[in-house]
Each structure stands twice: as C-alpha cells, then as structure tokens.
PAPA-729023 format. One line per field, with one value per residue (C-alpha): residue number from 1; x, y, z. Coordinates in pm, whole numbers. Layout:
BEGIN
nr	c(NUM | ...)
u	c(X | ...)
v	c(Y | ...)
w	c(Z | ...)
This chain:
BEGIN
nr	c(1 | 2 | 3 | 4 | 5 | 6 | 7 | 8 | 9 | 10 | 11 | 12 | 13 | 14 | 15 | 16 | 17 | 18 | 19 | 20 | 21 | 22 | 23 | 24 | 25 | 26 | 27 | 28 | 29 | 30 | 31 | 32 | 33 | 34 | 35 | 36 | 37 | 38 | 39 | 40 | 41 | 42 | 43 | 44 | 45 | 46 | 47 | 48 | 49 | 50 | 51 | 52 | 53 | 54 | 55 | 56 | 57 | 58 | 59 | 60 | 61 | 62 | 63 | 64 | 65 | 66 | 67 | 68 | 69 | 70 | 71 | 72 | 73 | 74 | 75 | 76 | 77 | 78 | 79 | 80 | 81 | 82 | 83 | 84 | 85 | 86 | 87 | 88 | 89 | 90 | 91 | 92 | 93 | 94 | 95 | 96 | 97 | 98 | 99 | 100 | 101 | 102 | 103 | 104 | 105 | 106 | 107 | 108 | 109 | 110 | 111 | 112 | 113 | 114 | 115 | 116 | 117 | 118 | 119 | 120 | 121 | 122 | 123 | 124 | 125 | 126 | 127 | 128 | 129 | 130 | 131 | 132 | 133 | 134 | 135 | 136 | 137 | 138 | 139 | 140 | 141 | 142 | 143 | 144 | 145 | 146 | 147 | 148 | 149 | 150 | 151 | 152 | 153 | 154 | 155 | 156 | 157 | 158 | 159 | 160 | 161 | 162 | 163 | 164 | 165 | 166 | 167 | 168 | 169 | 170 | 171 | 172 | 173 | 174 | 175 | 176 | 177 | 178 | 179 | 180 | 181 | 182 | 183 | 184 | 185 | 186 | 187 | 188 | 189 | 190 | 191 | 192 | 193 | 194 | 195 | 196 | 197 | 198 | 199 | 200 | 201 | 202 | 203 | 204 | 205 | 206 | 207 | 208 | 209 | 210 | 211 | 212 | 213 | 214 | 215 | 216 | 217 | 218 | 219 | 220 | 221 | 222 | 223 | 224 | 225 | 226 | 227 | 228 | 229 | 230 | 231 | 232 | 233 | 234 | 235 | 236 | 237 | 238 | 239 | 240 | 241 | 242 | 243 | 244 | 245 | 246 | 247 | 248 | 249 | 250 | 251 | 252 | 253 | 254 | 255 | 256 | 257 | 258 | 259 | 260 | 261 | 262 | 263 | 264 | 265 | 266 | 267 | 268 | 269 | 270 | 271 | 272 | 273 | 274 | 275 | 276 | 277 | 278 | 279 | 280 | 281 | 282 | 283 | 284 | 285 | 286 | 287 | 288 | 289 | 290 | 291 | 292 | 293 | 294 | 295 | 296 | 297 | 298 | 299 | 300 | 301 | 302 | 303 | 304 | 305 | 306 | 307 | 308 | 309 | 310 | 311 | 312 | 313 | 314 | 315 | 316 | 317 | 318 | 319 | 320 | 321 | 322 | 323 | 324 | 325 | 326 | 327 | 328 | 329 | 330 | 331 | 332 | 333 | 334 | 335 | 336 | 337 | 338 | 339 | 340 | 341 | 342 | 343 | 344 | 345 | 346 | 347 | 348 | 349 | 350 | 351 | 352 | 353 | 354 | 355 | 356 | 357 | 358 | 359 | 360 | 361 | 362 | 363 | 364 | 365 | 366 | 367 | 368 | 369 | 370 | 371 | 372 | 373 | 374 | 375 | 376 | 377 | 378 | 379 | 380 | 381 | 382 | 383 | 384 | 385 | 386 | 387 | 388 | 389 | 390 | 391 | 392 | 393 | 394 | 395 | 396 | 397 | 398 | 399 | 400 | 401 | 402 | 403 | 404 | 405 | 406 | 407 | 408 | 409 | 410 | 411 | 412 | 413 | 414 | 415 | 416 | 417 | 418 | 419 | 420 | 421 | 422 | 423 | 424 | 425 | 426 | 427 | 428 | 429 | 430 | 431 | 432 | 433 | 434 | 435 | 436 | 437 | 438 | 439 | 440 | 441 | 442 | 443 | 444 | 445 | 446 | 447 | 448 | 449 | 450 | 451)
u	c(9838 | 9877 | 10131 | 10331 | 10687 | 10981 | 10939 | 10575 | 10619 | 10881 | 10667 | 10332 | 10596 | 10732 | 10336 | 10378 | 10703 | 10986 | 11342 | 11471 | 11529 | 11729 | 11514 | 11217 | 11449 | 11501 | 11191 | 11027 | 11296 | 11179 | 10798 | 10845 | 11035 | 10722 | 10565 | 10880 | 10885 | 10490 | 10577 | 10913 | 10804 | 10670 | 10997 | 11209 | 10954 | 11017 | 11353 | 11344 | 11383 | 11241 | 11591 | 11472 | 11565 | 11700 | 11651 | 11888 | 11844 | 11695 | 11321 | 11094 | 11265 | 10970 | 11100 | 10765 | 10548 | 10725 | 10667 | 10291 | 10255 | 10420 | 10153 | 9921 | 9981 | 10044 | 9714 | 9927 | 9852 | 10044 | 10164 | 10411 | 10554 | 10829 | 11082 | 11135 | 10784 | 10912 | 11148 | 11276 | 11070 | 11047 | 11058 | 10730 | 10664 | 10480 | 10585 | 10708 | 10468 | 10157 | 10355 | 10250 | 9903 | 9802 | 9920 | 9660 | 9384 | 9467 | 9431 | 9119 | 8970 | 9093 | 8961 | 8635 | 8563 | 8686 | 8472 | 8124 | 8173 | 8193 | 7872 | 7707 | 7464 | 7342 | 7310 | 7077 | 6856 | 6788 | 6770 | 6472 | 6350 | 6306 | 6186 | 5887 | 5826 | 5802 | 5592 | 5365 | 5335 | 5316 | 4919 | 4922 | 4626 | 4596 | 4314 | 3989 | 4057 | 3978 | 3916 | 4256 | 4108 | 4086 | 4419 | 4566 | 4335 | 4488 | 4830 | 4834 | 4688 | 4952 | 5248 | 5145 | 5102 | 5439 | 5573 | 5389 | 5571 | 5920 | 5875 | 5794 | 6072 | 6342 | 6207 | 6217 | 5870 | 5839 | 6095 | 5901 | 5765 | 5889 | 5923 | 6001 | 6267 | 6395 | 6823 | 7026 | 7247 | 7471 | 7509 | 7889 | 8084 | 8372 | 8701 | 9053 | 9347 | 9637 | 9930 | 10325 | 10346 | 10352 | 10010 | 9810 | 9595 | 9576 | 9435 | 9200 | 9023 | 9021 | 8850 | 8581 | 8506 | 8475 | 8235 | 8081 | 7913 | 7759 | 7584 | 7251 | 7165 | 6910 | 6668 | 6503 | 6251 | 6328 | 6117 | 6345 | 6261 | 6270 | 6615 | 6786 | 6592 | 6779 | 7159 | 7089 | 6912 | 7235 | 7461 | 7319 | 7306 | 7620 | 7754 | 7573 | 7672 | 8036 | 8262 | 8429 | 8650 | 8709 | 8806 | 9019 | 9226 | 9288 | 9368 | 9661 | 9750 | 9802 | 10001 | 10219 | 10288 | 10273 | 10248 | 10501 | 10625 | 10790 | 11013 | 11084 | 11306 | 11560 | 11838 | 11697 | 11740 | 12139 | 12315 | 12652 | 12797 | 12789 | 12660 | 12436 | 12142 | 11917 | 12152 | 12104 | 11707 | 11803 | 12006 | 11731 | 11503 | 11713 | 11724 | 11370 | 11278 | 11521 | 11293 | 11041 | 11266 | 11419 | 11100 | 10904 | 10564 | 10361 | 10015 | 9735 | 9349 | 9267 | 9561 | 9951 | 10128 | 10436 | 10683 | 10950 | 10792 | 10674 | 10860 | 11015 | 11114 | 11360 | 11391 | 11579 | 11775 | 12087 | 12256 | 12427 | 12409 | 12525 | 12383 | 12715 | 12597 | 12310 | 12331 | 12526 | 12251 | 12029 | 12187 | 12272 | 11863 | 11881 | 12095 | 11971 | 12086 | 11953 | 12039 | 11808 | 11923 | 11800 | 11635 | 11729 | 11544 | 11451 | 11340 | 11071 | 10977 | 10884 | 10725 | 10483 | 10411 | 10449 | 10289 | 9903 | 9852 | 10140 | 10042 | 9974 | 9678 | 9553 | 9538 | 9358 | 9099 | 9060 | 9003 | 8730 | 8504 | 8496 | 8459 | 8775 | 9018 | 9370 | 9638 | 10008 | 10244 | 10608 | 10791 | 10600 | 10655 | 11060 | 11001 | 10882 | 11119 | 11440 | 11260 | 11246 | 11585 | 11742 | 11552 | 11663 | 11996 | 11993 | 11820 | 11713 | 11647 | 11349 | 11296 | 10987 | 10788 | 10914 | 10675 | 10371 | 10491 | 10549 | 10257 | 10069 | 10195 | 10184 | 9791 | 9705 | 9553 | 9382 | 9266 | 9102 | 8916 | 8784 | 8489 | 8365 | 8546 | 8310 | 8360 | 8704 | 9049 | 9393 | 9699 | 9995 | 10281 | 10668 | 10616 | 10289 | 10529 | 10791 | 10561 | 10430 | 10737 | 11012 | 10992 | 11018 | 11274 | 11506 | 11452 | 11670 | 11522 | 11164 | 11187 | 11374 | 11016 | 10778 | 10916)
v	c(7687 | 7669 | 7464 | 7636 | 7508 | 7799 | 7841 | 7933 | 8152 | 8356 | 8347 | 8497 | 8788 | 8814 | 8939 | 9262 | 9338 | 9411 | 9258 | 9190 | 8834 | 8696 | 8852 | 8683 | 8319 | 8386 | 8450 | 8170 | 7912 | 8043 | 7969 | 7647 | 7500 | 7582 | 7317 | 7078 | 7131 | 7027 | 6710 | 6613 | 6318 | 6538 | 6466 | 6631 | 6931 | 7114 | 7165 | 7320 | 7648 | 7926 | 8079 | 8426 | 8700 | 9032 | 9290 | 9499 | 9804 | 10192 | 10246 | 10223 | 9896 | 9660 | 9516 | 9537 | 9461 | 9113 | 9053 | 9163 | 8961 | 8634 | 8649 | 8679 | 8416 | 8135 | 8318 | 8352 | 8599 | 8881 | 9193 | 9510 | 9696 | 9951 | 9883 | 10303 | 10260 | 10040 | 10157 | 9912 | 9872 | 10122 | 10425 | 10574 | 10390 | 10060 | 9667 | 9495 | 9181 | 9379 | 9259 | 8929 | 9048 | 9218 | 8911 | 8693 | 8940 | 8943 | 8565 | 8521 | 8751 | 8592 | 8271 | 8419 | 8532 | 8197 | 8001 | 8251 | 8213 | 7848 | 7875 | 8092 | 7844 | 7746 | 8093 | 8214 | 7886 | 7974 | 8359 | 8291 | 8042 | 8321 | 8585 | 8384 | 8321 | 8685 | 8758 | 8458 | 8402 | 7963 | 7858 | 7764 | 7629 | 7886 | 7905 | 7712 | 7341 | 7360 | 7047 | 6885 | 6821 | 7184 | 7277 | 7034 | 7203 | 7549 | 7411 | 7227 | 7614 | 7797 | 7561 | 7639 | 8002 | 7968 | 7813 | 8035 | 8336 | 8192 | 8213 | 8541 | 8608 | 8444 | 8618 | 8962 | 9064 | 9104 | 9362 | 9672 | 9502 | 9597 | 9374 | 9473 | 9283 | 9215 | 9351 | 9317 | 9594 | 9620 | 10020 | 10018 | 10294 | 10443 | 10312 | 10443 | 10238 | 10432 | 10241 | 10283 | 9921 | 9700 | 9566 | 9832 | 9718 | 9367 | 9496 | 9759 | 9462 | 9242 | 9530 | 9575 | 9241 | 9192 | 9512 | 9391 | 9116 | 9326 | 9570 | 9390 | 9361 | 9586 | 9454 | 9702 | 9630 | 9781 | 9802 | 9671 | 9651 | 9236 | 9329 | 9499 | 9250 | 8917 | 9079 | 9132 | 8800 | 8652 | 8795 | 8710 | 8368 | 8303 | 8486 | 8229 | 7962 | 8020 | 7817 | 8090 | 7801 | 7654 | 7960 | 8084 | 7701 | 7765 | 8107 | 8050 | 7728 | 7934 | 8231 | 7927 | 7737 | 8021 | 8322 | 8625 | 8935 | 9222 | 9451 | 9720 | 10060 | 9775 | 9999 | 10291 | 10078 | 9954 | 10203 | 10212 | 10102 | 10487 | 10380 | 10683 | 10924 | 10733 | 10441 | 10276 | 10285 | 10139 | 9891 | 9816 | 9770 | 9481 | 9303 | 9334 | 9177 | 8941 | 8667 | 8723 | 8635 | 8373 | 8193 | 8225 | 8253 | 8583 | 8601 | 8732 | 8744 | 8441 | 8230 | 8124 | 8213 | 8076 | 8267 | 7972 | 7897 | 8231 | 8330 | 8680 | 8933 | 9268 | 9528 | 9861 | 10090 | 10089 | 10451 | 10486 | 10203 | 9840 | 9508 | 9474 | 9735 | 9510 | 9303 | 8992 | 8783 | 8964 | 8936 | 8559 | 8511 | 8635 | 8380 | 8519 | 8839 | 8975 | 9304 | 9449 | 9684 | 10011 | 10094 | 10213 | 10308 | 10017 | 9912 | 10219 | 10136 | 9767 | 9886 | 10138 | 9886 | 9494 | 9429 | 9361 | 9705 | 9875 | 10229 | 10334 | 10074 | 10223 | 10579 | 10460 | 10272 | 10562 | 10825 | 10560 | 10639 | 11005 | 10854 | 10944 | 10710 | 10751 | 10603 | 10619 | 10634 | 10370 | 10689 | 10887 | 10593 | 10610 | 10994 | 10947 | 10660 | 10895 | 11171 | 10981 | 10822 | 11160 | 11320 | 11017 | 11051 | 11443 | 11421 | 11118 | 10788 | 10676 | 10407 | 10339 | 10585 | 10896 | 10771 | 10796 | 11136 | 11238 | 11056 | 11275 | 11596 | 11486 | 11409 | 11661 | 11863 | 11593 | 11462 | 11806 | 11894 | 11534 | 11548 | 11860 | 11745 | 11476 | 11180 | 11198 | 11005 | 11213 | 11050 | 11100 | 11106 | 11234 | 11562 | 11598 | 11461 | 11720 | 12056 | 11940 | 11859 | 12116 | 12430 | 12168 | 11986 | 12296 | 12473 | 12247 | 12442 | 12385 | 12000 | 11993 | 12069 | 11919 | 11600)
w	c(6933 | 6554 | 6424 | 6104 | 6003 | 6020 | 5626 | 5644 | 5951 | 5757 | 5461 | 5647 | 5823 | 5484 | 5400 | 5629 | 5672 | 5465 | 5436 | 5816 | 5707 | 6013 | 6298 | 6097 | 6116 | 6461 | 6534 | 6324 | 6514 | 6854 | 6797 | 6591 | 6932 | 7128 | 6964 | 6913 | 7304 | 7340 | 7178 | 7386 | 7718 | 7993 | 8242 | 7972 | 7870 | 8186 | 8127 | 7819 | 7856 | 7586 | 7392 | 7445 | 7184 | 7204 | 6857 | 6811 | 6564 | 6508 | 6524 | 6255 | 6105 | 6191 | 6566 | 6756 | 6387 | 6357 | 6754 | 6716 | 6378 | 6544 | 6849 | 6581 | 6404 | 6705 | 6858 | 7139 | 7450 | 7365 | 7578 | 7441 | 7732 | 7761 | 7977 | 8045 | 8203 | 8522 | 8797 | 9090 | 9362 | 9635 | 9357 | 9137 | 8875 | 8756 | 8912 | 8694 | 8796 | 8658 | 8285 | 8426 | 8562 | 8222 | 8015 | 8193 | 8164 | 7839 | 7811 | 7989 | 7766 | 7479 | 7594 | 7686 | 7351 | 7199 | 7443 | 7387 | 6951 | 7057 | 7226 | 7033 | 6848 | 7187 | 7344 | 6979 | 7022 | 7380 | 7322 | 7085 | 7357 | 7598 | 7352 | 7231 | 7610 | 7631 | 7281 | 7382 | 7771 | 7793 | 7904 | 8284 | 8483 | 8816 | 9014 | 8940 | 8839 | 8485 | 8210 | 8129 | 7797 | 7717 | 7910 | 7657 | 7334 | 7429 | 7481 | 7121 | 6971 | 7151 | 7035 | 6683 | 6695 | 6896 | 6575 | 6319 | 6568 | 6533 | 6176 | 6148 | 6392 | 6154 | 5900 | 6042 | 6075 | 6459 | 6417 | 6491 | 6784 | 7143 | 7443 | 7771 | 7971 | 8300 | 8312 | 8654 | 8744 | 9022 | 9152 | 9288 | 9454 | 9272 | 9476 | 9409 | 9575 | 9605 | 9757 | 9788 | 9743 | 9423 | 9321 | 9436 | 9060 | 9260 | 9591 | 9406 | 9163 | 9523 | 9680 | 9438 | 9395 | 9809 | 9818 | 9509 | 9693 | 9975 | 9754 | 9611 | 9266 | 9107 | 8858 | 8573 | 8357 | 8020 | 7689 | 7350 | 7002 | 6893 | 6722 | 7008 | 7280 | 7048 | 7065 | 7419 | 7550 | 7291 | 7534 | 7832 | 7737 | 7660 | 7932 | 8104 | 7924 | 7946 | 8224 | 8367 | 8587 | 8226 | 8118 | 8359 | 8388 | 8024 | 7989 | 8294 | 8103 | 7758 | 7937 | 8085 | 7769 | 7472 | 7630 | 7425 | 7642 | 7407 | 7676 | 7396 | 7486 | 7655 | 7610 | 7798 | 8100 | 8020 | 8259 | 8292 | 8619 | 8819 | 9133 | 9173 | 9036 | 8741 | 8677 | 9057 | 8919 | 8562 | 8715 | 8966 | 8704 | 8512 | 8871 | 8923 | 8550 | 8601 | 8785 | 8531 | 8258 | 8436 | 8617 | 8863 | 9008 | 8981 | 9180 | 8986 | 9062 | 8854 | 9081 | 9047 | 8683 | 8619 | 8427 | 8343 | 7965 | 7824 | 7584 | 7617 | 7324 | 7391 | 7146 | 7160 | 6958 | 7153 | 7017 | 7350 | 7547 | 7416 | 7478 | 7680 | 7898 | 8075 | 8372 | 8317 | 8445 | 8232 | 7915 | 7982 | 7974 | 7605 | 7388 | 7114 | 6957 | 6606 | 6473 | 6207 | 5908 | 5835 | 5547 | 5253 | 4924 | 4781 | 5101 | 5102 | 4758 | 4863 | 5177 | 4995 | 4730 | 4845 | 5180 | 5213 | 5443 | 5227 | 5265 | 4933 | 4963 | 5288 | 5093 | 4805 | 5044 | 5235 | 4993 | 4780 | 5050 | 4899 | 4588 | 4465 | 4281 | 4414 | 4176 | 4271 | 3959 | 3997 | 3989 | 4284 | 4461 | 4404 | 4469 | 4807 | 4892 | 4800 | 4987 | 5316 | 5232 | 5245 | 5552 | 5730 | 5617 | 5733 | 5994 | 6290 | 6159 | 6225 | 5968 | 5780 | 6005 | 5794 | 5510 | 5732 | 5791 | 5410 | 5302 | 5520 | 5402 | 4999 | 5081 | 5300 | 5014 | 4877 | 5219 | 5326 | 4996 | 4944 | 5039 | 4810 | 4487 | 4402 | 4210 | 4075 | 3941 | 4069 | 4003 | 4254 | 3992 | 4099 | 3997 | 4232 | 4505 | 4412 | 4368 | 4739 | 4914 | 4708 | 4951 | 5254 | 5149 | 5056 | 5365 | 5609 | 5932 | 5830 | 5679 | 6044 | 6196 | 5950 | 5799)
C-alpha cells in the first residue's frame, strides 16, 4: 500500500475535486491509520478496528469521486455498490456477501496484472525463445548414427543464423512472415444456475470449474504473422509464469488489510420503524450488512475473507430519511459522520476550470481531434456556472452533474457539425452560452425536461 501523510492525501483529492474540505480530512485520517495500524505490535493490530465513515449530502457533490480517487491512490481493491440493489435474505434481490465475493475478484485480478508486468521481461525473453524455435526448427540427430563432428558443425551454423534471425526479429524485419502455432482451447457448455438461495454466483463458478475438468482440451494449430504470434506467445508465457497460489494468498491478504467498500444510496434503505410492506425489507437489509461491517468471515472461491479490517464508506443523500433513521447497531459501526455542501457558483466556476479532468479540458481535447480549437472565454465560464446555479436552485439539485448536462446542450451544435467544418478556432464566449441556452432557460416547462 502507498504510504502518503493526511496533507498530501488532501492535496492529490484536492487535484479532482472541488471544495468538500472535511470529507477529504476524514477521509485522508481514515487511510493514513491503515498504515499507522500496519506499524502497531501484531497483539495490538487486531484490535484496531477501521473508524468507518458515513457522507452525508445531495448528489453530484463529489461523495463516490473522493471514495474512487482514495482507492486510487492507496491502490487499494475497490468496490461501489448500491445499497437499493440488496434485499434481506429470503426476498429477490442480490446477497449481500457477493460485495465480499466481487471485492476479491477484484483483487486477484489486480494482483494478477501486477504480478504478469512484473514478469513480463521473463515472459518476452522466452516468447522469442519459442518463436525462433518455430522460424528455425533446433538440428537433432534421428535415425542413422551420423558423425558427431558434423552434428556439432551444423549445430555451431544454426546457432549463428539463430542469432543473425533474432536480429532481424528485434529489428522488425520478420514481420511479414507467418508462423503457425499450436493454441489450447477448452469447448464448454453454456450453464445457467438459477437458485432461491444466496450464492447462486458461488455454486455457478464451482460448477463450471468441476465440469471444466471433464471436458478435454482441444489443441488448434493456427497460422500468425511474427507480430501477432510475439503478443500472443507474451501472453502465454506469462500466464505461465504467474503463481496463481501467490496470487491468490495476496490478493485475500490485500482485501483483508486495505480493502475499501462504498455502500452508496444508504438512505434508501433507513426505513422508519412500520413493521410492514418495504420497510421490514429495508430494515432486513441493514441487519444483513451488519456482519459485514462489523466482521466476519465470507466464503469465496479463492477461500476464507475476513471482513473485520476493510474499511467501509456510506454515502447517501438523506432528503427523507436521517442518519437517525438506521439501525442502532448499524449506525454505531459508522463513528464517523461528514456532511458535504452543495455547490454554489463559484464552486462551478472552479470545477469547469481547476481540476486536471475539469470539463472544459475534456471539450477542448475532444473536439482537437476534429481539428478544431475550442477556447472557453472567463465569462462563458461564469455564464454556465450561474446557469446551472439557477436550474438547481429551480429545479432538483443534482450538484455538479447539471454542467455535464448544459455543457452538452451549449456544444451540441458544435459537436454534430465538427467533423465537416474543417480546421477551425470557435470561441465559447457568454453570449454564445446565452443565444444557446435563452429559449430553454425562459421556458420553465421545457428547461424542466431538457436541463
């Protein structure tokens, strides 16, 4: 796990998202005590339990970006979930272990990539290995004895024309050359698991992998070009060079100790005490996650995962419902409680402008590969920052997420005609913004449907 002090966690947030600055502190505390907790004496490090957060606040104010951004950083396993998407056991709906399942899928293949760029070097020497094997077939005395000495002659030629071939290999002259190799595939039968019970994913992967070993392997010969034949024999030998054990011990080892869970839409599952119809479920969700969140052991295909260290992030709007409104035993597993601002103008303003994927950078990169040169004036900027100030105001909230959609709709004619106007410079000044978004704007019925 990367180390970074709180400062230079809130700093690197501070590169993609706007304002929000004690979600970003609470956030940058949480993952800094990961590694505080790495370094306590083993007998104490089980004990310390991860202060899990809850994020209070409307959408579109940068809840799920700072969660996704923090896994990022801390190359942690990351998973984003809904919590609208579960429903206690015994009703329709997913199990709330598979969070657990996915995570360490998510892991291993993390881990897997890590551990195949690691062996990369070694897979391209022995790719080339094999390839030359293939464009130059090693000398080997069958049939009639034959005179070592000249064995050994033919032997010293073919190890220099094997070099002189390498050579030309490296330097990309075999390239229009075609070799024919040997691939293994394994024909399986489509199988569909459907189960009332939780884990039906679990018992489908265990079925497939049971039937997978009764069904033989299939070998085809098939005829590559040098370039295609390297990327492939690359692949295959690192595939074979990678300790899947290794891997696996790891990946379960780094869900364990840094994994990040983000449960967002938490509120859509704080029911008020009614005792029947969708409440019983919401409730029965909260009960269900609440192991999860408090520690225990989930079975997945790769073994045991324990739950007790990963670190678990809620988010939700909470219009209706209030953080009082959850389980007690739920909310006592979340000590930490951050409520995020909504944003206002000169929020928009820096969020069009400031960030590295600010969106008025994403535009002009976009439209250069028409050849057109986008440039956005200070004051359409400020022009589309009151705009979706106001529609938000009028109309739902939904945070930064109205620029995307006003962006879209200043562009739009701009984005359709680019690719017949040639080589050009437009620049987006406020009253471009305002002859495209005038008509909408007035008309409170059609801005209604459109912005």
């Amino acid at each position: 796990m990367k180390t970074f002090t709180p400062k230079e966690i809130v700093s690197e947030l501070d590169k993609y998202i706007i304002g929000q600055k004690e979600a970003k502190r609470a956030v940058a505390i949480a993952l800094r005590n990961r590694w505080r907790r790495q370094q306590v004496a083993p007998e104490l490090r089980d004990e310390i339990a991860p202060k899990n957060i809850i994020m209070i606040g409307p959408t579109g104010v940068g809840k799920t970006e700072i969660s996704r951004r923090l896994a990022k950083l801390s190359q942690a396993p990351f998973i984003k979930v809904e919590a609208s998407k579960f429903t206690e056991v015994g009703y329709v709906g997913r199990d709330v272990e598979s969070i657990i399942r996915d995570l360490t899928d998510l892991s291993v293949k993390m881990m897997k990539d890590e551990e195949r760029a690691r062996v990369q070097e070694k897979a391209k020497e022995s790719a080339e290995e094999r390839l030359l094997d293939l464009l130059l077939p090693p000398v080997t005395a069958v049939g009639q004895p034959q005179d070592p000495t000249r064995i050994l002659q033919e032997r010293e030629l073919q190890k220099t024309t094997r070099e002189k071939l390498r050579s030309l290999l490296r330097e990309g002259k075999l390239d229009d050359r075609s070799v024919e190799i040997e691939t293994t595939e394994q024909k399986m039968p489509v199988i569909e698991v459907l189960s009332p019970f939780g884990g039906a994913e679990e018992m489908d992967i265990n079925i497939k992998e049971m039937m997978g070993n009764m069904f033989p392997k299939k070998t085809k010969r098939r005829q590559l070009k040098v370039p295609d034949a390297v990327k492939f024999l690359i692949q295959e030998e690192a595939q074979r060079l990678v300790d899947m054990e290794k891997v696996v011990k790891q990946a379960i080892e780094r869900v364990e100790q840094s994994g990040i869970v983000f449960i967002d839409e938490i509120d859509k599952i704080a029911g008020r005490e009614s005792g029947h119809g969708p409440d019983v479920s919401r409730e029965g969700v909260q009960r269900d996650l609440l192991p999860i969140v408090e520690g225990s052991t989930v079975n997945t295909k790769y073994g045991m995962v324990k739950t007790d260290h990963i670190l678990f992030i809620a988010s939700g709007a909470f219009h209706v419902a209030k953080p009082s409104d959850l389980i007690p035993e739920f909310q006592g597993r979340f000590p930490i409680r951050v409520e995020l601002k909504s944003l206002g103008k000169g929020d928009f303003i820096r969020i069009l402008t400031e960030p590295e994927n600010a969106l008025t950078k994403q535009y002009v990169a976009l439209l250069e590969t028409e050849d057109i040169k986008l440039k956005f004036t200070d004051d359409a900027v400020a022009e589309i920052s009151e705009i979706a100030t106001i529609v938000n105001d009028r109309m739902e909230n939904i945070g930064a997420r109205r620029l995307h959609t006003i962006m879209e709709r200043v562009l739009d004619e701009i984005s359709f005609d680019a690719p017949d106007m040639g080589s050009k410079e437009i620049v987006i000044d406020a009253k471009y913004v305002d002859e495209r978004l005038r008509d909408i704007i007035k008309d409170e019925d059609l801005s209604r449907y459109i912005l």
